[in-house]
Every structure is written in C-alpha cells, then in structure tokens.
GUBAMAR-111228 format. One record per residue (C-alpha): residue in three letters; x, y, z. Coordinates in steps of 0.2 Angstrom, whole numbers. Example, Ala and Ser with C-alpha at 12.3 -4.5 7.8 and 13.67 -1.06 7.14 Angstrom:
2
ALA	62	-22	39
SER	68	-5	36
***
This chain:
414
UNK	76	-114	499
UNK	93	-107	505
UNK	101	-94	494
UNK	114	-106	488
UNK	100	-119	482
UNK	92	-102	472
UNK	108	-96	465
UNK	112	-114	459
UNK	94	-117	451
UNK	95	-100	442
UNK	110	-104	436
UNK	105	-120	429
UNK	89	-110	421
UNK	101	-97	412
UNK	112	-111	406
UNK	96	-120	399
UNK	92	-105	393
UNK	107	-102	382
UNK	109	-119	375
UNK	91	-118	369
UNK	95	-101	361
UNK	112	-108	354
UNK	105	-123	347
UNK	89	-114	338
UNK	105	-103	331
UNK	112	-117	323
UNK	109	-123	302
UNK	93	-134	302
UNK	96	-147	288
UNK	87	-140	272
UNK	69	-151	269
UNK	76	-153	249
UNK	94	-154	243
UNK	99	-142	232
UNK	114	-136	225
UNK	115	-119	217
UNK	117	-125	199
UNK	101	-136	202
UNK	94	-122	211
UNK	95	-111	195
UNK	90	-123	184
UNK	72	-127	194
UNK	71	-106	196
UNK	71	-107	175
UNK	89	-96	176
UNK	97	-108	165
UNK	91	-120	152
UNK	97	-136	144
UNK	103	-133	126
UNK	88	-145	119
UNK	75	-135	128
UNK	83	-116	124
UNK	74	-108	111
UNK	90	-97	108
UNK	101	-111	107
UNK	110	-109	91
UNK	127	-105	79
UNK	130	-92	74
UNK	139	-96	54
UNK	146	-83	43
UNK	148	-81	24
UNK	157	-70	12
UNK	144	-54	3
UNK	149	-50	-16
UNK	148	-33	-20
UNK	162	-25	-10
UNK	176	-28	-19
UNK	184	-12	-21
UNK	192	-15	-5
UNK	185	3	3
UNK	182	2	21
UNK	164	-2	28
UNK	158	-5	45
UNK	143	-5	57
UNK	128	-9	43
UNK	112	-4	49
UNK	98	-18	50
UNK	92	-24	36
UNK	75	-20	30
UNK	65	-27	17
UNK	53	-13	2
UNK	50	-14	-14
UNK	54	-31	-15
UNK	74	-29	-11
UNK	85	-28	3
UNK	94	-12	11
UNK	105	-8	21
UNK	115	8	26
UNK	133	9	35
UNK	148	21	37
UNK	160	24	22
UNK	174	38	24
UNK	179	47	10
UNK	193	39	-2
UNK	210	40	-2
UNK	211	48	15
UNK	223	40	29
UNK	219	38	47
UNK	233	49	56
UNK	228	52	72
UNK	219	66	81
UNK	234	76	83
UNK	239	75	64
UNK	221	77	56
UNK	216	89	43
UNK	201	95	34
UNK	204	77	23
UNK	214	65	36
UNK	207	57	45
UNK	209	55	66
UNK	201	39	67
UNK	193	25	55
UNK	177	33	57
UNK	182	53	53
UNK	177	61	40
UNK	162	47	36
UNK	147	48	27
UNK	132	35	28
UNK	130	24	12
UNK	115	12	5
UNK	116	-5	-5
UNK	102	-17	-8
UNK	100	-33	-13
UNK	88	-46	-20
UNK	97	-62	-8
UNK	105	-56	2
UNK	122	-62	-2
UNK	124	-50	-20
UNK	125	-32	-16
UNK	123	-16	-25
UNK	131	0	-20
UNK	120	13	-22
UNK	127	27	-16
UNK	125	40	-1
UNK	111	41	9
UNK	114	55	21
UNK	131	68	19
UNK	142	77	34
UNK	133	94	37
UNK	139	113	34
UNK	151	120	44
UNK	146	122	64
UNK	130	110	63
UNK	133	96	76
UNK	135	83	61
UNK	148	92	50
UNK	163	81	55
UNK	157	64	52
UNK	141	54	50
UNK	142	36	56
UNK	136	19	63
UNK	118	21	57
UNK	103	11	61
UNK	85	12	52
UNK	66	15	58
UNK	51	11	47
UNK	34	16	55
UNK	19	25	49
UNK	24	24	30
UNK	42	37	34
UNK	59	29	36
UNK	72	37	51
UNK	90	34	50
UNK	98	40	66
UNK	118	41	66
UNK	132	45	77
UNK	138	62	72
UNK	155	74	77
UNK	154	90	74
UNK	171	98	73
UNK	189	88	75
UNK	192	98	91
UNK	181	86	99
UNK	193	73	93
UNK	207	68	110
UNK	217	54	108
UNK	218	41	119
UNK	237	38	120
UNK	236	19	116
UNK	243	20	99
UNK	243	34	87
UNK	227	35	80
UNK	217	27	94
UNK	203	38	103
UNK	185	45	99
UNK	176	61	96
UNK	171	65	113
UNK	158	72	116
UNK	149	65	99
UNK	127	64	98
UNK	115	55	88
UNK	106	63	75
UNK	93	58	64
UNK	86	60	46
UNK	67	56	37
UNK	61	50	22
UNK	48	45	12
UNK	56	32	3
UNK	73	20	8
UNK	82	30	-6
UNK	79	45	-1
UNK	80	60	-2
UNK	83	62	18
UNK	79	77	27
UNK	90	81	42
UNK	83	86	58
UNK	90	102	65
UNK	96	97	83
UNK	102	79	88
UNK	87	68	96
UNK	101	61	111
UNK	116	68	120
UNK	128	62	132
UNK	122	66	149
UNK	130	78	161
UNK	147	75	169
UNK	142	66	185
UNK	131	52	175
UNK	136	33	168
UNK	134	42	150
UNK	143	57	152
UNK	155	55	139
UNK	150	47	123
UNK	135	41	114
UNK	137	27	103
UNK	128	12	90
UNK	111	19	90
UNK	97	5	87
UNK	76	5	88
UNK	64	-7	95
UNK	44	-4	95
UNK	34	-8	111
UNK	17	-1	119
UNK	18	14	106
UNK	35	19	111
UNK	51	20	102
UNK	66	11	112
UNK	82	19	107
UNK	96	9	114
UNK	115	16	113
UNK	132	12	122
UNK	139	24	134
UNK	152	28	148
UNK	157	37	164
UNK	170	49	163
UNK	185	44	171
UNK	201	50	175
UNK	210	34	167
UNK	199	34	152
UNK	203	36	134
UNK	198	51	127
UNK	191	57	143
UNK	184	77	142
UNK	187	91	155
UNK	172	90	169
UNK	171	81	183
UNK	174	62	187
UNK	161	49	190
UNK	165	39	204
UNK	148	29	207
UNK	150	20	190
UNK	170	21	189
UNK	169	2	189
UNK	157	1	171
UNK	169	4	159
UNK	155	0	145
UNK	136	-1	146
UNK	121	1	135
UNK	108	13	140
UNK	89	16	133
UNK	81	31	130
UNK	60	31	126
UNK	48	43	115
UNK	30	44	109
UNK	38	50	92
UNK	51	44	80
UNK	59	60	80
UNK	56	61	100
UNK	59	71	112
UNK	68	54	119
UNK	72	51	138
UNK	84	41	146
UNK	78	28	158
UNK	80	30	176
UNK	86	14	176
UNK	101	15	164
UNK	113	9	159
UNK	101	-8	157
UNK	114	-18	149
UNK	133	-22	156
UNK	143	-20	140
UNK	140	-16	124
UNK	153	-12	105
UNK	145	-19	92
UNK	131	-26	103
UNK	113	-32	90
UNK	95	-27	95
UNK	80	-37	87
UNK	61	-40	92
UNK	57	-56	97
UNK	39	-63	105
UNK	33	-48	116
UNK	49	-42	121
UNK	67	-38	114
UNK	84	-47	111
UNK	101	-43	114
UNK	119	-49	108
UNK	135	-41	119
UNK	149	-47	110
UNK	158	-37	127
UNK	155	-35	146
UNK	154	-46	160
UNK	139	-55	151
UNK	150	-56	133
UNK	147	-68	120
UNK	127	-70	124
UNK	110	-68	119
UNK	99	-58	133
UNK	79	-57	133
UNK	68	-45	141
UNK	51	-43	139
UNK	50	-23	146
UNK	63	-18	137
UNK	73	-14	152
UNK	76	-29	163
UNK	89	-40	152
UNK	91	-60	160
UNK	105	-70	150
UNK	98	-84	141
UNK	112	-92	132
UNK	129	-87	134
UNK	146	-95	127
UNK	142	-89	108
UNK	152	-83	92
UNK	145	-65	91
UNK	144	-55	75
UNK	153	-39	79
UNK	144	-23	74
UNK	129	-34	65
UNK	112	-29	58
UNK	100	-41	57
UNK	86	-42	45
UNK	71	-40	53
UNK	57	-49	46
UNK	39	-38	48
UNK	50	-21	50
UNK	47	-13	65
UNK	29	-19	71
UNK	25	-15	91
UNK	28	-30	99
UNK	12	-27	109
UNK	2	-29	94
UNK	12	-45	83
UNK	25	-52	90
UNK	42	-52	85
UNK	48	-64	72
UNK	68	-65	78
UNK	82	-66	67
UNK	90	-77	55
UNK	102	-69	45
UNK	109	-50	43
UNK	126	-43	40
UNK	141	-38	51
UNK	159	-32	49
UNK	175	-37	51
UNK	191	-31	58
UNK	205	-41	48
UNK	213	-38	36
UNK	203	-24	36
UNK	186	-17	38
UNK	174	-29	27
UNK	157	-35	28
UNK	152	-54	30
UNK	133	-63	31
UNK	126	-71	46
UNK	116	-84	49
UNK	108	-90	63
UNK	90	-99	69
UNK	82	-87	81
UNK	66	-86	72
UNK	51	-86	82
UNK	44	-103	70
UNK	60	-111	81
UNK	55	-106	97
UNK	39	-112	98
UNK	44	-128	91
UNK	56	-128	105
UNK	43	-123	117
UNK	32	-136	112
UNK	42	-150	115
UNK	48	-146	130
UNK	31	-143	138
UNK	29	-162	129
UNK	42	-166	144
UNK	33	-156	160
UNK	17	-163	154
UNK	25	-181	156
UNK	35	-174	173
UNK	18	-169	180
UNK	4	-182	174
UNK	4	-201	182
UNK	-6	-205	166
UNK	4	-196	151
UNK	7	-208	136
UNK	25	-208	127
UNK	21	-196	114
UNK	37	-201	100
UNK	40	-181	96
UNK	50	-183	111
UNK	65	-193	101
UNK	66	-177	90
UNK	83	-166	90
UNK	80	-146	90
UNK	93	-142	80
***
C-alpha cells in the first residue's frame, strides 16, 4: 500500500471514528414521555386535590370576649385542662402609644409589641372567651426580659406546663428601621421560658434565656422570633424565625455582615433538647424552612406540619416526618397569620401516638387593629386516612387486572 493509499485510509478511519463519537453524543429519544409536571406527579411531589390529605379551607369567625378594643396578638396554641380551653398572647400595657424607638419612655412604647406582658383566657367552646389575667410579667430591672414579654407558645409534658416567649431587655436594644416611624425591632431579643404546675399558674421564670441569636457571621444572627414546640423521639423541637445580618437590613446591629445567607431575608430555624427547659441546640441544618412571620406548627401522623404565610414557599402547608426536611404539600392557601392551633392530645411524642392535626385554633388580625378571630380548618388525622384510603382504592384498580368497581370511589373528600 503506497503512502498515499495509508494516509487516505487513516483518514477515513479517524473520520468514522468521529461520527461514531458525534452521534453517540447526541439526545437518544427517552424510552417514556414525560413532562416535568407529569414527571412530579408520578415522583409523588405534587397531588390532585381529591387525593391530598391536606387539601382544605382555611374559614374564619369572629371570638366574643375581646371587646374592649385592647390590642392582642400572636396567641399561643390552644390547649385543652380541666375541661376548658387556654390560651396565652401578648397584651401591652394600657393607654400607652407606640412612638417609635427614638421617642420611647419607661411607658411609650417603640413598637406594637414594647412594653408587653403575656395574658391567659379560656374558654369552654372555643368561640366565648374569658380574660383571665396575666400569666407571666416583664422582669426587674437588667434581667434579659425586663422590657417586654411577648409571642408566647405553650408545652405540656410530664404533668408541668412551659411557656417560652420572646423577651427584650432594655429599650437600647430597640433600632429603628427607618421605614416609618415606629417601624423596627428589639435587636438582639432571646427566648425565655417559664414553668408551672398548673395552666394558671403561678409561673416561675427561668434565670437565663433557653435560645439566643447566633453569632454575627450565622443565618440567625440577628433576631430570634415566634417560639413553638413539637415532641419527637424524646426530644423537644423548638422552631423560631430568624435572619442574617445585613447591611440593608431593618434594625440591623453592629457586627459583621453575612454574605453566604444575604439572599434569606427570613427563615425558620430548629433547635433540639432532651429537656423542656434544655440546653437547646440549633440544627446544623438551619434554617430548615424558607420564610417564616406568623408561621403555625402542629403534630400530625409521625412527623410535624407547617403553615408560611411568607417565603418563596408562602401561603402553604409543608410536612416532614424528621422534623428537619420540610416538602410542600399543598400550596395556594388563605393562611391565618400568627395562629395557634389547638392541639388535640397536647404534646404527645409522635413516635409513640400519632399526631391528630388540626381543626381549629386562633389567630390575629392586623385591621382595623390588632384583634383575634377563630379558625377552622379539616386537617385532622380522621381526614387523612379517609383520604388515604380512597385513594389506595384507585392504585389497587391501577395495579390489579381483576379489581372489582368498589362504589366508595364516586365519594367527594371534602
């Protein structure tokens, strides 16, 4: 073969060579069709309002009780003892204006939630309330609660009940935020916590706060906000909203700036104990929940719920069953805003009964001013599992050449 033959038949190998490597580059037709909405419907992602066990409405009603036209927000969740309903909330003191944090006093207030105590009512329907009074008063002087007491939420395990609470300690921590005059927060603030035997009391404060904002580098580095309990595996989930600090913040405090998280304006974060009264840690894995504000936690089968009436996830109920990893499973919703539901079975570890979901509880409203309203929903676990039996009705059609028509099928989850 001359050397002109050779270079020609190399050149005709390479050649061959690089249209057998271009074409097994190139897209092979998929062996199914699917587009990504179809594709997150078979992964179970997303689910058909018929077959979605926390498909529901959300419906709101007006409580009697309140008529004195004080402000109250941010109730607790509502439990059920001795054979009424409580519930605790914040309430500042009377007759004392909200100024702003550069005109405040000893008795005006920098923001709606300066100079707060937390309150108790019950109620034997849930609709008609009774004032009852103060549950747990600002501290002495220099004790990390001695501002204001606020946002509460309620724990009742091993026969004691925990109220844990926002809580500022001094109106220097107060910074405006330059929106508007008597926008901002107490920055930092911490959660602090009180015990009793009985849901009236008397409560005993605990000396130090149980959580903290983080240091200045971290996602929670400058607040720590709506405190609320779940029970799982013998620990005590505390979840709470946070931030980065950040040099466009509101009320952002001296330190240094957070540039990893400068794009979470607001999450929800999780911290675990062994003990009510802790020590808590934060999870590595916070924050575990983009968004947050008058966010609502309640047990439901082995895992947890969630509402985010904000975030890139707003308006929807999440799930997860570790308490950690949240999935979306409806979105879309009219959220109550600050709401404590009632939880049915108090604060049972899901690992041991399973959580009963929700149905009704109490939020607040902004307009004309802060009030409280009812919710009601159909979350219950009774639901659910009606839910999840019909729809396994369906699959065992979808998967059995033999399955009889079974007439349950022409029923409407509702």
């Amino acid at each position: 073969m001359t050397a002109k033959a050779i270079i020609i038949t190399g050149t005709k190998i390479v050649l061959a060579l690089i249209i057998v490597s271009l074409s097994s580059c190139q897209p092979r037709e998929p062996e199914t069709y699917e587009s990504a909405s179809y594709k997150r419907f078979r992964e179970n992602q997303i689910s058909y309002e018929k077959y979605n066990e926390f498909n529901t409405q959300f419906t709101f009603k007006k409580l009697q009780g309140f008529e004195d036209g004080a402000e109250r927000y941010y109730p607790s969740s509502v439990i059920e003892a001795d054979s009424k309903y409580y519930m605790w909330y914040s309430k500042p003191q009377s007759n004392s204006k909200v100024v702003g944090p550069n005109d405040a006093t000893d008795s005006l207030r920098a923001f709606h939630w300066d100079l707060c105590d937390v309150w108790y009512a019950t109620s034997t329907d849930g609709l008609n309330w009774e004032e009852r009074g103060l549950a747990i008063s600002r501290g002495t002087a220099g004790r990390y609660d001695h501002r204001s007491v606020f946002n509460p939420d309620i724990l009742f395990v091993n026969g004691k009940y925990y109220l844990v609470y926002q809580a500022a300690k001094s109106i220097d921590d107060a910074r405006w935020s330059k929106q508007f005059k008597t926008s901002g927060d107490f920055t930092p603030n911490v959660i602090g916590m009180s015990v009793a035997s009985t849901p009236a009391g008397p409560w005993k404060a605990l000396d130090e706060p149980i959580l903290k904002p983080g240091p200045e580098e971290s996602w929670d580095a400058e607040v720590i906000h709506e405190p609320t309990f779940f029970v799982k595996g013998g620990q005590y989930f505390l979840y709470y909203k946070s931030h980065g600090r950040l040099p466009w913040t509101p009320n952002v405090s001296p330190g240094k700036f957070n540039k990893e998280h400068a794009d979470i304006p607001l999450a929800t974060g999780v911290a675990t104990a062994n003990d009510p009264e802790g020590p808590y840690i934060k999870s590595k894995y916070n924050p575990v929940l983009m968004g947050g504000h008058g966010s609502m936690i309640w047990p439901y089968r082995n895992g947890v719920c969630a509402t985010l009436p904000e975030g890139p996830e707003r308006n929807s109920i999440l799930f997860s069953e570790d308490g950690i990893n949240f999935y979306p499973r409806i979105q879309g919703l009219t959220i109550p805003k600050g709401g404590g539901a009632y939880r049915p079975g108090n604060f049972t570890d899901v690992n041991t009964s399973p959580g009963l979901g929700i149905t009704w509880g109490i939020s607040h409203e902004l307009y004309p001013n802060y009030h409280f309203v009812r919710f009601e929903c159909d979350l219950s676990l009774e639901k659910g599992n009606r839910v999840r039996e019909e729809y396994q009705m369906v699959k065992d059609y979808m998967e059995n050449d033999t399955y009889d028509y079974n007439p349950k099928l022409n029923t409407s989850t509702k």
